[in-house]
C-alpha positions as CSV (number, residue, x, y, z in Angstrom):
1,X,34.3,-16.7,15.2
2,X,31.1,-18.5,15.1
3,X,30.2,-20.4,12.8
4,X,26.3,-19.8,12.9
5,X,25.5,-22.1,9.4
6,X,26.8,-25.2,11.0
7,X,25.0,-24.2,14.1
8,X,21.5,-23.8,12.4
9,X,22.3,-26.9,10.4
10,X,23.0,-28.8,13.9
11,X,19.1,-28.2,14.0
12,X,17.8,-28.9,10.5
13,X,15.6,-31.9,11.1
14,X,14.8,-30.2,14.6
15,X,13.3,-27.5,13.0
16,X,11.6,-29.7,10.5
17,X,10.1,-32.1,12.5
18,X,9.1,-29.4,14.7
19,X,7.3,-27.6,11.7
20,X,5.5,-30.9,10.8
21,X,4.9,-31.7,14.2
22,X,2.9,-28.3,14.3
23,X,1.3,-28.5,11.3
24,X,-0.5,-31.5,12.1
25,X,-2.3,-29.9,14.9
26,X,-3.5,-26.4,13.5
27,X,-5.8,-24.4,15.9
28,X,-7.5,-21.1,14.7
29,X,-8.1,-17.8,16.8
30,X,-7.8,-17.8,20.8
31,X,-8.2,-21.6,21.0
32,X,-4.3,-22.5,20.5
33,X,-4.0,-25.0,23.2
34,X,-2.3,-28.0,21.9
35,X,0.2,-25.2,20.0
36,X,0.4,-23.4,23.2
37,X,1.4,-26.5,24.9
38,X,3.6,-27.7,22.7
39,X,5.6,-24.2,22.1
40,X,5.4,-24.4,26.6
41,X,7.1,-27.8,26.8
42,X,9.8,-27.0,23.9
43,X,11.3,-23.9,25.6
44,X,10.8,-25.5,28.9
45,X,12.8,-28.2,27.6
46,X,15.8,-26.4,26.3
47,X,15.7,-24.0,29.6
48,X,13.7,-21.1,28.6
49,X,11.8,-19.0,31.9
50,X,8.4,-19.6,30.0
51,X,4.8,-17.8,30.9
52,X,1.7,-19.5,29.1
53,X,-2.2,-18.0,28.8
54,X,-0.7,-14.5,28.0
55,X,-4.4,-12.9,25.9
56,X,-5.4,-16.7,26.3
57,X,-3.2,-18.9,24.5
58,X,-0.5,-16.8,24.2
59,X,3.1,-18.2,24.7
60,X,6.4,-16.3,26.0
61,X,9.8,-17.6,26.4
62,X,12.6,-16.0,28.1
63,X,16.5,-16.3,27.5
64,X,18.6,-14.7,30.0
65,X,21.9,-14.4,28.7
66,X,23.5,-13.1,32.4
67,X,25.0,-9.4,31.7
68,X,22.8,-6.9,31.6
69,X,21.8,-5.4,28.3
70,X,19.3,-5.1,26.1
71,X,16.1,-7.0,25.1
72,X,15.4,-8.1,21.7
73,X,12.4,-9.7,21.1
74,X,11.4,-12.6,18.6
75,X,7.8,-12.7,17.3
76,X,6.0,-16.0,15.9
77,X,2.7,-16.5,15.0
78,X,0.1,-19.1,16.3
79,X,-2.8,-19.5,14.9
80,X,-4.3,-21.2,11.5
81,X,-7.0,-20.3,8.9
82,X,-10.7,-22.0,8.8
83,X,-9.3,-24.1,5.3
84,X,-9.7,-28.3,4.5
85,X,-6.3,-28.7,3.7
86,X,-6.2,-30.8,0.5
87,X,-2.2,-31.3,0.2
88,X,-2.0,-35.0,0.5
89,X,1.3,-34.6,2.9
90,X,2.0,-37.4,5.1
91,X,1.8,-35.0,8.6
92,X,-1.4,-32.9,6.7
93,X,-3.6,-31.4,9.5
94,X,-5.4,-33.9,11.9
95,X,-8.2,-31.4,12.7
96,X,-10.6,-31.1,9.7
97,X,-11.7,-27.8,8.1
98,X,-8.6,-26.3,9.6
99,X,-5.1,-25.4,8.3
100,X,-1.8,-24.1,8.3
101,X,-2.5,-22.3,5.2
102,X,-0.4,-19.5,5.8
103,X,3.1,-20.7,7.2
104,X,2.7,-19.8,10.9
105,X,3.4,-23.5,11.8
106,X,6.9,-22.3,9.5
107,X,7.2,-19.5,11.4
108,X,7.0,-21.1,15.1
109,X,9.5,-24.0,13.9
110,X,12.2,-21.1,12.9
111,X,11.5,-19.3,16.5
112,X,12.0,-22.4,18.4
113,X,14.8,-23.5,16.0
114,X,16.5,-19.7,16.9
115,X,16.4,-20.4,20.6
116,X,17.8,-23.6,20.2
117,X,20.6,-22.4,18.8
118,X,21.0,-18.7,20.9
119,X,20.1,-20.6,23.7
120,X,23.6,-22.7,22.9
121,X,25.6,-19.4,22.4
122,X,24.5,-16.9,25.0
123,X,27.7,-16.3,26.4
124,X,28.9,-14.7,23.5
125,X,26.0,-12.4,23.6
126,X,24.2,-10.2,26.9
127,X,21.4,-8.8,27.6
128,X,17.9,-10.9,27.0
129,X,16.2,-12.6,24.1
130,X,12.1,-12.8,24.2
131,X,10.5,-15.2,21.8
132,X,6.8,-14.2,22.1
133,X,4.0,-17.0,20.3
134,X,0.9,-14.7,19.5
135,X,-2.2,-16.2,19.0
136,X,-5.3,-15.1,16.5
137,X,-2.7,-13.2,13.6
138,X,-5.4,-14.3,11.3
139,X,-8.2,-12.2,13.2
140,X,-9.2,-10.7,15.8
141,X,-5.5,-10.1,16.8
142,X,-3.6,-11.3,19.6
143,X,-0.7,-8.7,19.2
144,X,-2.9,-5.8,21.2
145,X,-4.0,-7.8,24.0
146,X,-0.5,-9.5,24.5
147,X,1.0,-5.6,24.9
148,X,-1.7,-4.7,26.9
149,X,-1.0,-8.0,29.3
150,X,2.8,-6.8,29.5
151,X,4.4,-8.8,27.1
152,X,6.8,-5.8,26.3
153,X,8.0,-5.3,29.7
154,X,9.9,-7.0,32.6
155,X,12.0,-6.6,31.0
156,X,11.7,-4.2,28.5
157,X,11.6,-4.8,24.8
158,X,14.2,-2.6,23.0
159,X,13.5,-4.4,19.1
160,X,10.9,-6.4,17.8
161,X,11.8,-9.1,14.8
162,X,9.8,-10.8,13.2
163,X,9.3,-13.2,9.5
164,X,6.7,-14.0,7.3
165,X,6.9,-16.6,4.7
166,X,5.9,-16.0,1.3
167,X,5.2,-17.3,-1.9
168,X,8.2,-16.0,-3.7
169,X,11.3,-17.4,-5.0
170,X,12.3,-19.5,-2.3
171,X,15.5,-19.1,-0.2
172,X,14.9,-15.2,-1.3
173,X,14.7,-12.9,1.9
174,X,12.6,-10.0,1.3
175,X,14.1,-6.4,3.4
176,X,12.3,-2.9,3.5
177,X,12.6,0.1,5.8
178,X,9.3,1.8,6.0
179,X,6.2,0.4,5.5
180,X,5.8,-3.1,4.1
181,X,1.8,-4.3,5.1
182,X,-1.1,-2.4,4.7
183,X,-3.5,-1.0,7.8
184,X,-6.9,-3.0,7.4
185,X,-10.4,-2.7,8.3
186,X,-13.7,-4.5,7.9
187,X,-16.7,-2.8,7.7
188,X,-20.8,-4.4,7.8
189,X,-23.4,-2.7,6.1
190,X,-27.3,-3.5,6.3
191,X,-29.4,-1.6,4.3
192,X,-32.9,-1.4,5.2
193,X,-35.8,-1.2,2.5
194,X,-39.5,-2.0,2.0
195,X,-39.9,-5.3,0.9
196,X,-42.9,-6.3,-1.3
197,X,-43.8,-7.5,-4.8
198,X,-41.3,-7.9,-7.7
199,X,-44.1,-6.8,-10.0
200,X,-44.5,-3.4,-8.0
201,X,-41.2,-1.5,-7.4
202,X,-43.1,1.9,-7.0
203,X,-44.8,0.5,-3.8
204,X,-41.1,-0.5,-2.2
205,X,-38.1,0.8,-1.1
206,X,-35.5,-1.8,-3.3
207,X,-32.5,-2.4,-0.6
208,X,-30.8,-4.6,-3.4
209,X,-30.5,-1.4,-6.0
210,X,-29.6,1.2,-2.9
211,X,-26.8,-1.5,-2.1
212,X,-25.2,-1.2,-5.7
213,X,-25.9,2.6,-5.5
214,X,-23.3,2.2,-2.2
215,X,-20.8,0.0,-3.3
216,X,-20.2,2.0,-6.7
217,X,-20.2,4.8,-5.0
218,X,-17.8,3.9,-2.5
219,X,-15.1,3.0,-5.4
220,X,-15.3,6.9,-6.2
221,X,-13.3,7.0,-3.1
222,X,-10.8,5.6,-4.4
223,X,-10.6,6.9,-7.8
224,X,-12.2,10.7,-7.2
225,X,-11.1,11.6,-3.5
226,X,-7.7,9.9,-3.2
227,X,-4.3,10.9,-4.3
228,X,-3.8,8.3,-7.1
229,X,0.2,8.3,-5.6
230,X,-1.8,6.8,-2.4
231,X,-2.8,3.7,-3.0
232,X,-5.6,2.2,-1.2
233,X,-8.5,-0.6,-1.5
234,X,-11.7,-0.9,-0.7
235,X,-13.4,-4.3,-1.3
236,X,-16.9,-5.6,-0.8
237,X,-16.7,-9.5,-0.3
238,X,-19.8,-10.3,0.4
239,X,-23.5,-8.6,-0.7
240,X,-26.5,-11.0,0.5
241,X,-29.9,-10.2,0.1
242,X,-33.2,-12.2,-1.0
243,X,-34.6,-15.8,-1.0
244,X,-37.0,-15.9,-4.2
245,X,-37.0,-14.8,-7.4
246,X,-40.2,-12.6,-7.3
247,X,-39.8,-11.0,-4.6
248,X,-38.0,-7.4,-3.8
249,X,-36.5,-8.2,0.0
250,X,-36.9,-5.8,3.0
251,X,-32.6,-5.9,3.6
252,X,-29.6,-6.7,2.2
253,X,-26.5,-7.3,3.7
254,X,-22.9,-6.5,2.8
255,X,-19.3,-6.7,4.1
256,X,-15.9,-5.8,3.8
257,X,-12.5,-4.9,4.1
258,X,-10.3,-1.4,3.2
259,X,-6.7,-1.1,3.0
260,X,-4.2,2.0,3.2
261,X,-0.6,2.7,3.8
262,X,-1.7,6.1,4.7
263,X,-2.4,6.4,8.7
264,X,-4.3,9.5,8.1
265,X,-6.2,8.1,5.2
266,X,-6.8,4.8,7.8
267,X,-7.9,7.6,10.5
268,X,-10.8,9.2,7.6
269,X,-12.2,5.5,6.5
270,X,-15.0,5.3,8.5
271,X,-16.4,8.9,8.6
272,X,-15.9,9.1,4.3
273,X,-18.0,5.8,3.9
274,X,-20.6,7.2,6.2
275,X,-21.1,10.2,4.9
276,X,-21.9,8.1,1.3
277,X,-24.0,5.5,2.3
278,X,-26.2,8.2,4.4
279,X,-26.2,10.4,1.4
280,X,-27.5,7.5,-1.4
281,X,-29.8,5.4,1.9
282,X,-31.6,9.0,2.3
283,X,-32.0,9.7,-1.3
284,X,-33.1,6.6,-1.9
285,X,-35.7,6.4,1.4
286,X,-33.9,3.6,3.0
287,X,-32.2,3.5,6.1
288,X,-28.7,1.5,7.2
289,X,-26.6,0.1,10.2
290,X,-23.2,0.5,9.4
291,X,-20.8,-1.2,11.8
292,X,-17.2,-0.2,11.0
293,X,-14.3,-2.5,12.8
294,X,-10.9,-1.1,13.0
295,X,-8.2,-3.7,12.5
296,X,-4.8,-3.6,12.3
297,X,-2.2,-0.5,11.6
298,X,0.3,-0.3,8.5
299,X,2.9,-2.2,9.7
300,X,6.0,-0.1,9.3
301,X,9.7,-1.2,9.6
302,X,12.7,1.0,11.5
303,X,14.5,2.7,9.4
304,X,17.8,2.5,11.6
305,X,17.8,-1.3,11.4
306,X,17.8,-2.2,7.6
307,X,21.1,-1.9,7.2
308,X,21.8,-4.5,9.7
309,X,18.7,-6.8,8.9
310,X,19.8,-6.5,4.9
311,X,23.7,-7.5,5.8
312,X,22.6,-10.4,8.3
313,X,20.4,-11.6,5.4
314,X,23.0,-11.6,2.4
315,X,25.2,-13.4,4.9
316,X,22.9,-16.1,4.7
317,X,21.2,-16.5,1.3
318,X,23.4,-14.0,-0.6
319,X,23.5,-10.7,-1.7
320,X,22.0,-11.4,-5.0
321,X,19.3,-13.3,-3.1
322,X,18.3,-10.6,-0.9
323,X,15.7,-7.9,-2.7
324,X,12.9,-5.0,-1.5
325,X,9.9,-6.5,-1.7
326,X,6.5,-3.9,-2.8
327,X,4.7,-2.8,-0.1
328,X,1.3,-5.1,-0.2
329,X,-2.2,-4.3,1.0
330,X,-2.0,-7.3,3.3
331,X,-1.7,-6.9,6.7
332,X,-0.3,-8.4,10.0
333,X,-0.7,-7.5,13.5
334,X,3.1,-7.3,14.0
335,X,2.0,-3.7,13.7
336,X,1.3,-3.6,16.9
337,X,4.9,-4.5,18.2
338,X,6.5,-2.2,16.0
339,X,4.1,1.0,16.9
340,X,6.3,0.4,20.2
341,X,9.3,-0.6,19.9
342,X,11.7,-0.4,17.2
343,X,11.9,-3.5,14.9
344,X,11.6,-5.1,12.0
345,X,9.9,-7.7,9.9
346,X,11.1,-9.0,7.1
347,X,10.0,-11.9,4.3
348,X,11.4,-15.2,3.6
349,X,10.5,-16.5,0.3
350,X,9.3,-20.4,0.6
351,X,7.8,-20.8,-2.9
352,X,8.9,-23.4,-5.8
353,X,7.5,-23.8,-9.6
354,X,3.6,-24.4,-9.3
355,X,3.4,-24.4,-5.4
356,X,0.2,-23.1,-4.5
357,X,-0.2,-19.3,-2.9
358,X,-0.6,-18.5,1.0
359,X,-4.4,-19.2,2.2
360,X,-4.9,-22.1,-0.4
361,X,-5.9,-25.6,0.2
362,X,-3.3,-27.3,-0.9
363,X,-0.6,-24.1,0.1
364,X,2.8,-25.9,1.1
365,X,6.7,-25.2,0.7
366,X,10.3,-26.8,0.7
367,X,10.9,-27.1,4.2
368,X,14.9,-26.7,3.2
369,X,14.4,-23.2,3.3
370,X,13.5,-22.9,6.9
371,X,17.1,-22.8,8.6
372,X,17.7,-19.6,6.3
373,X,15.3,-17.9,8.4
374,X,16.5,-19.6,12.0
375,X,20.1,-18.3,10.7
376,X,18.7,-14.5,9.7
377,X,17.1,-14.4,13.3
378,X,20.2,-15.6,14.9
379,X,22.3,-13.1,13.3
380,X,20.0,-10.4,13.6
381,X,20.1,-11.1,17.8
382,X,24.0,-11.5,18.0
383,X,24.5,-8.6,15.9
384,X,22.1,-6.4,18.4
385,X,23.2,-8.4,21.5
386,X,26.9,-8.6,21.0
């Protein structure tokens, strides 16, 4: 028998040091270097066949375990968020207005901790073992381009894992089949009046008041056109228009973000908003440029696999410690991955009595939780490797 507890414990301050070591250096979308580099020399260094500048900065590190078999691939996250961290920690980021505000430097450390540890144990286990570092999670996405570079082939990919950390009980492991993360959009919107004189509204075209025409109109979506058993979102985060008081402005601006766990509904987004906002811009004698950016896909776990990913997960935190977390209108380009392959990704909770959510300034957790989720991956590959 293995005993894979003392196993991940062997690594413990490995895998913390590794996290803090990573969280010092936080690099936002497509400019992952240093991470890159340092993910490069840590699987070169326990033996791993590496490939580096996969969709730029992207990572992967191969385990060949000898008999043939299948592949199972291990997904971490690279990049960080445009935040000034404000923790006060000791290893807080080096590079300022950037930040590890949403636990990828957590989720490399566990993936490098993992192939530690499989790396020590392969011949127990055949086939191969893939631990792919994607860069730009956060937006534009680096799971796309790393499929369309190959990264799921040579060999092939026959399950896709991957973890998120969240702000939960902590050492709780969250496992759903189906789908877990919204599909998400964002959408710009100018509208185009007839600026002129606050005193003289009959001689303009108002772009400010067409604008709040739009966006209440565009809630009816949700609330008149969609099955209220459907649940989606549609949020305008930003509305800009103007520079004096007096003064009605010749545009204003506007952007935003939908959210569905409906593909069809996700497919039907962009022609619904149009067909509002040309409706109310006409009416109103305004025009608009609406430019609508498809993101990411609902990301949707294999049904086949929870059993396995649950029982791996109550073997390490417990059975009472392992729940089905709500579907959320986040999302996460691990979609990608799992459009192809079967997999699954599941949620390790990190947070403790006041902590501070994901994508805050001063966002941090109890690193002690971090081997539960280098354990979960490590049973999850020796149970489909065996």
């Amino acid at each position: 028998m293995i005993n894979f507890n003392k196993l991940v414990q062997d690594q413990k301050e490995a895998v913390i040091n590794t996290r803090r070591e990573l969280h010092r250096i936080p690099e936002i979308a497509f400019c992952e270097k240093k991470t890159s580099a340092f993910v490069a020399a840590y699987l070169k260094k326990i033996g791993l066949r590496i490939q580096t500048g996969i969709a730029q900065t992207g990572v992967v590190g191969l385990l060949e375990l000898g008999e043939k078999g299948k592949t199972v691939m291990i997904r971490a996250d690279m990049d960080a968020l445009q935040v000034q961290e404000e923790t006060g920690l000791p290893f807080a980021s080096t590079h300022r207005g950037v930040m590890h505000a949403c636990g990828h430097d957590a989720h490399m450390a566990m993936a490098l901790g993992a192939a530690t540890v499989l790396s020590r144990i392969k011949e127990k286990l055949k086939g191969n073992i893939k631990f792919v570092f994607q860069p730009a999670e956060e937006g534009p996405g680096g799971a796309k381009p790393m499929i369309e570079a190959g990264v799921l082939e040579n060999p092939k990919v026959d399950f896709a894992i991957g973890c998120h950390v969240h702000d939960g009980i902590e050492g709780t492991i969250g496992v759903k089949a189906g789908c877990v993360l919204a599909a998400n959009d964002r959408f710009d919107l100018k509208i185009i009046g007839k600026g002129g004189h606050g005193a003289m509204p009959h001689l303009c075209v108002d772009p400010i008041d067409v604008g709040v025409q739009v966006i209440n109109a565009l809630q009816r979506i949700a609330s008149r056109q969609m099955n209220p058993l459907s649940p989606i979102v549609l949020t305008v985060g930003r509305f800009h228009a103007g520079s004096t008081f007096n003064t009605i402005p010749g545009e204003a601006e506007m952007a935003g973000t939908t959210r569905t766990f409906d593909r069809n509904i996700w497919d039907s987004w962009q022609s619904r908003m149009e067909r509002i906002i040309k409706g109310i811009c006409e009416a109103m004698g305004a025009e608009y440029e609406l430019t609508y950016s498809r993101g990411y896909p609902p990301t949707v776990n294999d049904e086949a696999l929870v059993d396995i990913v649950r029982g791996c997960a109550a073997k390490v935190v417990g059975e009472e410690n392992v729940f089905e977390p709500e579907p959320i209108m986040a999302g996460d380009d691990m979609a990608f991955f799992l459009e192809k392959v079967p997999g699954f990704f599941f949620f390790l909770g990190v947070g403790y009595k006041n902590s501070a959510p994901l994508h805050n300034s001063r966002f941090d957790f109890n690193e002690e939780v971090l081997p539960k989720g280098v354990e979960t991956y490590v049973r999850l590959a020796y149970e489909l490797l065996k």
